[in-house]
NUKE-768200 format. One record per residue: x, y, z negated of N, C-alpha, C, O, CB in turn. Coordinates in steps of 0.2 Angstrom, whole numbers, always signed. Glycine has a CB too. Layout:
REM residues N
{{X; Y; Z}; {X; Y; Z}; {X; Y; Z}; {X; Y; Z}; {X; Y; Z}}
...
//
This chain:
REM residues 65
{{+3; -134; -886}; {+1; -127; -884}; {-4; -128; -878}; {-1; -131; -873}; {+7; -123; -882}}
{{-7; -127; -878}; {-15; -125; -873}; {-14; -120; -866}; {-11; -115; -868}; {-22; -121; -879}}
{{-16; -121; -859}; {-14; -118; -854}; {-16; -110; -855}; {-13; -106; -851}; {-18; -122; -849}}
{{-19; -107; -859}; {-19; -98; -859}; {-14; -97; -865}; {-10; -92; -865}; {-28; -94; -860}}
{{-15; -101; -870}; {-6; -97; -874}; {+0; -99; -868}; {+5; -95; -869}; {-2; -103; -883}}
{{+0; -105; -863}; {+9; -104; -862}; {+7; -99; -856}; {+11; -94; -856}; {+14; -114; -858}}
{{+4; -98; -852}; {+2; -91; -849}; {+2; -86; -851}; {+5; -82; -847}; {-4; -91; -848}}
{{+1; -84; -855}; {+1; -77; -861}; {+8; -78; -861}; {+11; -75; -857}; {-3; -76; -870}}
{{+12; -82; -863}; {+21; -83; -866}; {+22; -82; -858}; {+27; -79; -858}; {+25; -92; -872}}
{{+21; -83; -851}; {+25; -83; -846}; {+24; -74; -843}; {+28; -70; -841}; {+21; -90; -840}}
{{+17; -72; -845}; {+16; -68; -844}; {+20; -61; -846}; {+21; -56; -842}; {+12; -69; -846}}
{{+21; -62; -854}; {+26; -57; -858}; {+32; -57; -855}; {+34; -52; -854}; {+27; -58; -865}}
{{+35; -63; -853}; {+42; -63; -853}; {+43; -61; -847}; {+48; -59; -846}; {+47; -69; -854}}
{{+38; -61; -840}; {+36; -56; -834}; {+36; -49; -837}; {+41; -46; -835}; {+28; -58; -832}}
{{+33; -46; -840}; {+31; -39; -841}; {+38; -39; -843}; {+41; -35; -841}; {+24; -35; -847}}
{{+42; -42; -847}; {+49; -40; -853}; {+52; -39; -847}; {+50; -33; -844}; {+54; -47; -859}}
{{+55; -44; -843}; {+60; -42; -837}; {+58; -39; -833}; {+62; -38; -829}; {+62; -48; -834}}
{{+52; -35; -830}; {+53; -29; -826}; {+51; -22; -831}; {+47; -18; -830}; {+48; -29; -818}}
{{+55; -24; -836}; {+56; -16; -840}; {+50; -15; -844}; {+49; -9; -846}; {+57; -10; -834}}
{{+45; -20; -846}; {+40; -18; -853}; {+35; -13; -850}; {+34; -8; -854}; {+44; -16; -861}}
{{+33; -13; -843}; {+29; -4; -842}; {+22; -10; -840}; {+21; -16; -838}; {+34; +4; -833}}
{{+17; -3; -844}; {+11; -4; -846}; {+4; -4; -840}; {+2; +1; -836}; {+10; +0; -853}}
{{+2; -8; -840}; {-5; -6; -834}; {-1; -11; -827}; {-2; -10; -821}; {-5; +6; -832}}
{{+3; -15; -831}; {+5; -23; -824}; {+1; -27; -827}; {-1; -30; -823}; {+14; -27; -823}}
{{-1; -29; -833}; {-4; -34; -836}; {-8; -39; -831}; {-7; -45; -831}; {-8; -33; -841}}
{{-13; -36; -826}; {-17; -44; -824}; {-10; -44; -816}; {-11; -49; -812}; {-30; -42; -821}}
{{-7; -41; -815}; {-2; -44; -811}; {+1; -49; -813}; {+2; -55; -811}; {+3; -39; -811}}
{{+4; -46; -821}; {+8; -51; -823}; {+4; -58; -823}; {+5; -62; -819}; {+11; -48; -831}}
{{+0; -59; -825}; {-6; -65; -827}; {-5; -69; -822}; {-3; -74; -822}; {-14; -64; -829}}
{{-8; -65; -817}; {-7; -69; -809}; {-1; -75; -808}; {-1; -80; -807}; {-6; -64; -803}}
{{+4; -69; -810}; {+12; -74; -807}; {+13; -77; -812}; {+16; -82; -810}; {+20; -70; -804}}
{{+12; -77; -819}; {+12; -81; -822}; {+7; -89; -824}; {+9; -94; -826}; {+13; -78; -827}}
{{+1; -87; -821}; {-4; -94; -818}; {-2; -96; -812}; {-6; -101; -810}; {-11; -92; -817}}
{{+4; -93; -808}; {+6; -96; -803}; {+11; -101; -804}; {+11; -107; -801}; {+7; -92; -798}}
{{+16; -98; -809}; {+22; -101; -811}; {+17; -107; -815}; {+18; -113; -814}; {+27; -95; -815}}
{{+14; -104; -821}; {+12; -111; -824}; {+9; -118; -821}; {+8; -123; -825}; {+8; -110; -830}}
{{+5; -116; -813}; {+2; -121; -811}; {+8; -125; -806}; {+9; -131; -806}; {-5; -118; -807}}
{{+11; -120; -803}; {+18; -125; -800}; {+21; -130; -806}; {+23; -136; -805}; {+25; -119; -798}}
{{+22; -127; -813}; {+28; -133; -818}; {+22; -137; -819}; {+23; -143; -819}; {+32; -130; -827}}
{{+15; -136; -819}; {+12; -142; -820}; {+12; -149; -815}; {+15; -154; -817}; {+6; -141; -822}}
{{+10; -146; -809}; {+11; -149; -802}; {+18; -151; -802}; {+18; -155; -797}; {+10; -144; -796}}
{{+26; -150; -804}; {+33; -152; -805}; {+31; -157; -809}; {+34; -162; -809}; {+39; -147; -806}}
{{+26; -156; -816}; {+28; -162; -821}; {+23; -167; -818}; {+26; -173; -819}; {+27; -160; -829}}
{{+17; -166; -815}; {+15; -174; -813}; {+18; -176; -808}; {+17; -182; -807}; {+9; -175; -811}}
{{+22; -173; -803}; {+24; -177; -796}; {+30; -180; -800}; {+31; -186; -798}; {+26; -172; -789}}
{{+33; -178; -804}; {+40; -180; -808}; {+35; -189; -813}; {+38; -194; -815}; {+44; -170; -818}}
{{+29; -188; -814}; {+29; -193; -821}; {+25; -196; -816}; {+22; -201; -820}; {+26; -192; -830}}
{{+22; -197; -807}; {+21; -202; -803}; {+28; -206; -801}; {+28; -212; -799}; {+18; -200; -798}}
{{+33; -202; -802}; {+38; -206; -797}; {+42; -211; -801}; {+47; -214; -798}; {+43; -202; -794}}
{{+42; -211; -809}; {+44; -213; -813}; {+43; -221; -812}; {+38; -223; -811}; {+42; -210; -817}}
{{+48; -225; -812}; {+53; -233; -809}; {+45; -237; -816}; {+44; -236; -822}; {+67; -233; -814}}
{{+42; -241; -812}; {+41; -246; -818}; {+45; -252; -819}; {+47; -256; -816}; {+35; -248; -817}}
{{+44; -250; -827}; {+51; -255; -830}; {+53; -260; -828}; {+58; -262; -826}; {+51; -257; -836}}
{{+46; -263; -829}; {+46; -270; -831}; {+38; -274; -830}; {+33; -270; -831}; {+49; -271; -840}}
{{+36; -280; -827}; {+29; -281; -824}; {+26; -283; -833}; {+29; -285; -837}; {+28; -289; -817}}
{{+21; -283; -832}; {+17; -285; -839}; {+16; -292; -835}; {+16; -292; -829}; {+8; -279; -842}}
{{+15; -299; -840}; {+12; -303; -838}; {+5; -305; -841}; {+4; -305; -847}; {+17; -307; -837}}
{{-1; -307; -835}; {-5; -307; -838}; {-8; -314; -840}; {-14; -315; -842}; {-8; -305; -836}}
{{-3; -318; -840}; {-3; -327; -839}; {-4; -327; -845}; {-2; -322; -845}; {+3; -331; -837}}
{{-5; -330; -852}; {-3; -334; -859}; {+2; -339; -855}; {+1; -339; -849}; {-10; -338; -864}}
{{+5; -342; -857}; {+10; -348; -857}; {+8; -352; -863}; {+8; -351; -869}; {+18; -345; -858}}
{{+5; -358; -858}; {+2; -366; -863}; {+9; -367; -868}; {+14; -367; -865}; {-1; -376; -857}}
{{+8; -369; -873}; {+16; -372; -875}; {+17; -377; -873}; {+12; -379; -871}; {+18; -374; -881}}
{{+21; -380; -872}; {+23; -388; -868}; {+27; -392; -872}; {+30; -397; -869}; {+28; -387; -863}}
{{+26; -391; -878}; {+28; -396; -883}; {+25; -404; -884}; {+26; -407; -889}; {+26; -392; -888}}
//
């Protein structure tokens, strides 16, 4: 899903919970482009802090046979 559909879906369930009344819409948008720019900003600070596994090595290893 593309940043103005999950906006529109943040947006509706805004207008739903303060009672579906008409003529809030670019309200609603606002706080829902606020809400959706904070979860993006939570999901990259979440997928920098993430533990690296394991080191890649960039050596080949000669066989020693």
């Amino acid at each position: 899903m593309d940043r103005e559909e999950e906006i529109k879906l943040i947006a509706y369930q805004i207008w739903g919970e303060e009672g579906s009344v008409h003529g809030l819409d670019a309200g609603h948008w606002q706080r829902a482009e606020l809400i959706w720019e904070n979860r993006m900003k939570q999901r990259n600070s979440n997928i920098d802090k993430k533990p690296v596994v394991g080191k890649i090595d960039t050596h080949k290893k000669k066989n020693t046979k």
